[in-house]
C-alpha positions as CSV (number, residue, x, y, z in Angstrom):
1,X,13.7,30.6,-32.4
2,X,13.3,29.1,-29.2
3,X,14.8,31.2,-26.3
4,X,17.1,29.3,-23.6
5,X,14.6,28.6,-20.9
6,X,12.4,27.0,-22.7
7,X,15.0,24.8,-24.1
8,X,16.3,24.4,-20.8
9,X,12.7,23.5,-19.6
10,X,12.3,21.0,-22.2
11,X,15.4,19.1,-21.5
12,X,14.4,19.1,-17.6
13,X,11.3,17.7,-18.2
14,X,13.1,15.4,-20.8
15,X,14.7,14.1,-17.7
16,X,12.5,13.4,-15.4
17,X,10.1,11.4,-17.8
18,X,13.5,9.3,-18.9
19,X,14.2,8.5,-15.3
20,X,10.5,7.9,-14.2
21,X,10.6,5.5,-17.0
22,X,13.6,3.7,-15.7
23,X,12.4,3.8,-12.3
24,X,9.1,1.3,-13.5
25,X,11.8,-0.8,-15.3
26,X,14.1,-1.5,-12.7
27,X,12.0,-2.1,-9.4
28,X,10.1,-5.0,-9.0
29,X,6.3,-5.4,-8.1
30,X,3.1,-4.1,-10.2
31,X,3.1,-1.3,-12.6
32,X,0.2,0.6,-12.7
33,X,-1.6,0.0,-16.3
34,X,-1.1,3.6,-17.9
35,X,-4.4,3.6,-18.9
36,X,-6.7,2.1,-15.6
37,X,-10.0,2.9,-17.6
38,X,-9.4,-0.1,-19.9
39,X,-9.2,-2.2,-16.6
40,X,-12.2,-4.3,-16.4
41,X,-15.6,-2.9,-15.0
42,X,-17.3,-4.3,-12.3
43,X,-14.4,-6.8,-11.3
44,X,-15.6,-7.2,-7.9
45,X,-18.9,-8.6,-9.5
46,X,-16.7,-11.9,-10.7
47,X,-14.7,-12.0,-7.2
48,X,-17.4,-12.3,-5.1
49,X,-17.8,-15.6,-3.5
50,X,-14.1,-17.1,-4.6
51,X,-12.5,-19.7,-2.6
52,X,-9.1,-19.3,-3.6
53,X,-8.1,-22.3,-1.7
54,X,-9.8,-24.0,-4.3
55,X,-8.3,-22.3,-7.5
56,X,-6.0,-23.8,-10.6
57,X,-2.9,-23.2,-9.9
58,X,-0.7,-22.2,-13.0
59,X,3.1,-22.0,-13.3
60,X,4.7,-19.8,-15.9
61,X,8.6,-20.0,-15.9
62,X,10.9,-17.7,-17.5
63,X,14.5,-18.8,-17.8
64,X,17.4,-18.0,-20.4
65,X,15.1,-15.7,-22.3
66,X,11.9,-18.3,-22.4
67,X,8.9,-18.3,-21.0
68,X,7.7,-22.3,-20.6
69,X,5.0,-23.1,-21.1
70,X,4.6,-20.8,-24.5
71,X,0.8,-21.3,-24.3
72,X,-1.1,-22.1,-21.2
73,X,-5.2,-22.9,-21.8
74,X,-7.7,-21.5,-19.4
75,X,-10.9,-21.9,-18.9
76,X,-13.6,-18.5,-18.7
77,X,-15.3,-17.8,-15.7
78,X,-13.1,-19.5,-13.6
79,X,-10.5,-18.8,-11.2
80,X,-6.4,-19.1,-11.0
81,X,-3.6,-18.5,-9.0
82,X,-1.0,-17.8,-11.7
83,X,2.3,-17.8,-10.3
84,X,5.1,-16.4,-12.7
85,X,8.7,-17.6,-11.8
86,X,11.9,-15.4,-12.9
87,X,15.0,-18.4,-12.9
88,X,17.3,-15.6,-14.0
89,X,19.6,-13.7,-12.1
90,X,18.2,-9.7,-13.7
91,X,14.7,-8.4,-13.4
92,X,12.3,-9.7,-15.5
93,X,8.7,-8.0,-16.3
94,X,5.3,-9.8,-17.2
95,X,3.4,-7.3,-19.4
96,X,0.2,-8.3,-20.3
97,X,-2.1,-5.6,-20.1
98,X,-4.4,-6.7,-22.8
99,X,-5.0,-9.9,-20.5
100,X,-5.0,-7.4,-17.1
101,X,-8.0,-5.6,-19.0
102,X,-9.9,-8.5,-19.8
103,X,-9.9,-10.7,-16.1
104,X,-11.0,-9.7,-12.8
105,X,-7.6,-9.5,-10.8
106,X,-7.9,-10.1,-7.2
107,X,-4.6,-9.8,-5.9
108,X,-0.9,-9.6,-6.6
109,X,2.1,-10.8,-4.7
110,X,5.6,-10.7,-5.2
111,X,7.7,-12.6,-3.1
112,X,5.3,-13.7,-0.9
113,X,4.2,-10.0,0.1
114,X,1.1,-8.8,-1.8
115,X,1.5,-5.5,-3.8
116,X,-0.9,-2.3,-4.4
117,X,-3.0,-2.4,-7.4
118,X,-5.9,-4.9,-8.9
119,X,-4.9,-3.0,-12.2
120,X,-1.6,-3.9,-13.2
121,X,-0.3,-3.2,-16.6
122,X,2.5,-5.2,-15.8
123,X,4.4,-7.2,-12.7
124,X,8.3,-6.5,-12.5
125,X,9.8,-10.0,-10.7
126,X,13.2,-10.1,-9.3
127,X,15.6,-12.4,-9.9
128,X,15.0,-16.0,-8.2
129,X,11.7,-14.5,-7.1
130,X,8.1,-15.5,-8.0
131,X,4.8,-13.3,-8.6
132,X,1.5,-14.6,-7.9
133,X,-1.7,-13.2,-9.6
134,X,-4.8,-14.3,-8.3
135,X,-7.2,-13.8,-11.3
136,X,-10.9,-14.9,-12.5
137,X,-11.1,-15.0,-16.1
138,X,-14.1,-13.3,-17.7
139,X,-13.5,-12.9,-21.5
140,X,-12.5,-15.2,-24.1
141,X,-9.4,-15.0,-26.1
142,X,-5.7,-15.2,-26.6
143,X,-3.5,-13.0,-24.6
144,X,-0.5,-12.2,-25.8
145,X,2.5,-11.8,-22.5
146,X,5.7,-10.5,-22.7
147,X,9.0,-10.1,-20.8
148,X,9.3,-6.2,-21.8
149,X,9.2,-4.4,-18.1
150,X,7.9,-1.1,-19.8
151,X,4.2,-0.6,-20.3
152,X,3.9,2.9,-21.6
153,X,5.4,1.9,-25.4
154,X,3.7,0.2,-28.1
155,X,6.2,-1.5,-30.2
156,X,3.8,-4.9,-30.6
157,X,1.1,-5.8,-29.6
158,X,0.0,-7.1,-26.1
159,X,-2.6,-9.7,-27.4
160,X,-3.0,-12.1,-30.3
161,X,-5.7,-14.2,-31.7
162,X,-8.1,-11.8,-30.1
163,X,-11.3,-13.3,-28.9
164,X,-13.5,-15.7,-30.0
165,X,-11.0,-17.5,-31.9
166,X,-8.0,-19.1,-30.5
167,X,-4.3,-19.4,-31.5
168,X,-3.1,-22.5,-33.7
169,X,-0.1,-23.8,-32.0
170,X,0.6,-25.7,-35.3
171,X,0.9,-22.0,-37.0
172,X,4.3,-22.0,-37.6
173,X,4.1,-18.5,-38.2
174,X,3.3,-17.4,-34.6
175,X,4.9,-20.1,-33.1
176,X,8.6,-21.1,-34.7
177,X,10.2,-19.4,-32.0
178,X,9.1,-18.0,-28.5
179,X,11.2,-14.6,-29.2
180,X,9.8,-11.6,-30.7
181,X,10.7,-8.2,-32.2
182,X,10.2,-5.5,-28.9
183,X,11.2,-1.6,-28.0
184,X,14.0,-0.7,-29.4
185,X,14.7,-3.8,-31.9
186,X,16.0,-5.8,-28.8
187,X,14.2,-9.8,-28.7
188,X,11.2,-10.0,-26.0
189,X,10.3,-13.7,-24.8
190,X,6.6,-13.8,-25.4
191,X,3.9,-16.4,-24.3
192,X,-0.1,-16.8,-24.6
193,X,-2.6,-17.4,-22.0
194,X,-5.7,-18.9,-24.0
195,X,-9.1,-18.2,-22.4
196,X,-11.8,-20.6,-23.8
């Protein structure tokens, strides 16, 4: 049988991780992917020589639970400005850490102010507020985004269609609805980013 300090130890610590996890999930700007080794190698390599003045702009929207568009098609070796835009009044998070492993990310901004990290797991917006993720894309393949602020769990999957082939948008299947099944049971808004 356990004796009280150690019960009492556990619950402390207990705590703390509960609350550290709450922290990433209610302040806005990049969390740190939990695992930076899966970040891709040699990303400078694919940044070199950019003129970002030049880049694709993208726009991702989330609003009433939706991302629009559900699937945005990119091209490899290429770069984009991706700016995500929260139209809701709570925080919003744009998990997409399989995508964050597989593209060469320059920079991040929230709100006009860039934030720390080229190895984000995930971007927490604020309401009304936009994030901007200056990216080239180096692998092929369908990455899978979601609203779901928390990047530690694993409750689905953070890509789909995994690379070479692409996602159908006539597969009803994966596509009937832009909601999907997250942590805890509670609906996620999901989108893809296709890299061809």
């Amino acid at each position: 049988m356990e004796d009280k300090m150690t019960i009492t130890r556990r619950s402390v610590f207990l705590a703390a991780g509960m609350a550290a996890l709450a922290a990433c999930a209610a302040e806005e700007g990049v969390i740190a992917n939990p695992m930076p080794t899966a970040c891709l190698a040699n990303s400078g390599t694919y940044l070199k020589g950019v003129d970002w003045s030049k880049a694709e702009a993208v726009h991702i929207t989330y609003r009433n639970g939706r991302y629009t568009p559900l699937i945005t098609n990119l091209a490899v070796n290429k770069p984009y400005i991706v700016r995500v835009a929260n139209k809701d009044e709570t925080l919003r998070g744009f998990r997409a850490r399989e995508l964050f492993s597989s593209v060469a990310v320059a920079k991040v901004s929230h709100d006009g102010k860039e934030v720390a990290g080229n190895c984000p797991g995930a971007v927490n917006i604020a309401p009304l507020k936009t994030a901007e993720i200056r990216l080239v894309t180096v692998e092929p393949g369908g990455y899978y985004f979601t609203d779901d602020p928390i990047v530690f769990g694993d409750a689905y999957p953070d890509s789909l269609a995994l690379s070479p082939a692409m996602p159908d948008p006539k597969n009803k299947f994966f596509f009937q609805e832009d909601i999907a099944v997250g942590s805890g049971g509670a609906e996620r808004a999901f989108g893809i980013l296709a890299v061809k």
